[in-house]
C-alpha positions in Angstrom: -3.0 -6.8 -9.1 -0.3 -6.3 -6.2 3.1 -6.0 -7.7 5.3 -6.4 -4.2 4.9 -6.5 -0.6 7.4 -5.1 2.0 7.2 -5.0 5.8 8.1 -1.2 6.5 10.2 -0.5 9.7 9.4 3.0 9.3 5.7 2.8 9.4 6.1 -0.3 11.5 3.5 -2.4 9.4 3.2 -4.1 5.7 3.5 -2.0 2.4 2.3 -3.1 -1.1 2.4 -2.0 -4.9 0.1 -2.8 -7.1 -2.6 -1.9 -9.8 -6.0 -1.6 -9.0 -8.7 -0.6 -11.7 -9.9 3.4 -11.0 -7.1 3.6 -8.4 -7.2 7.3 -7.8 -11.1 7.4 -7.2 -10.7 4.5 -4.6 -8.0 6.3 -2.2 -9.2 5.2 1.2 -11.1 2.1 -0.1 -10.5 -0.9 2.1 -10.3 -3.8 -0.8 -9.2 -7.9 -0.1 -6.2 -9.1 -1.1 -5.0 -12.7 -1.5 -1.2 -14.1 -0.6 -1.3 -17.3 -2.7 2.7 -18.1 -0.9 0.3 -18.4 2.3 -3.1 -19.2 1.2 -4.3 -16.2 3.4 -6.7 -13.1 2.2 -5.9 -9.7 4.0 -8.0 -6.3 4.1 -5.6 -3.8 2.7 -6.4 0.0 2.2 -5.6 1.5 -1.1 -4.2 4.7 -0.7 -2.0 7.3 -3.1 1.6 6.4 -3.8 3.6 9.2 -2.1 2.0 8.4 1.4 4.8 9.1 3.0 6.1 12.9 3.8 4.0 14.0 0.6 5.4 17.7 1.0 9.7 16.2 1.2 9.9 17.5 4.4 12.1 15.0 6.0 14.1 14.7 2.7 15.4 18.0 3.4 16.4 17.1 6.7 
């Protein structure tokens, strides 16, 4: 169930949040995804929720 959906300037492509069932045992699954606002089914990859700078590296500058 995807919660939201952001385009990310950072990573320079589309971001989502969502549930999916046995989430941590799927990282790295690719899974489809519907947009019912455009009618259109994407491949997304499920991956952990800190994906980006997981060690705070670039928090601390």
């Amino acid at each position: 169930y995807a919660t939201s959906a952001r385009f990310s300037p950072t990573l320079d492509q589309w971001i989502g949040l969502g549930l999916v069932e046995r989430g941590r045992e799927r990282i790295g699954e690719i899974v489809r995804a519907h947009d019912p606002l455009r009618g259109e089914d994407y491949d997304v990859e499920l991956c952990h929720s800190v994906f980006y700078d997981p060690d705070g590296g670039r928090q601390r500058g």
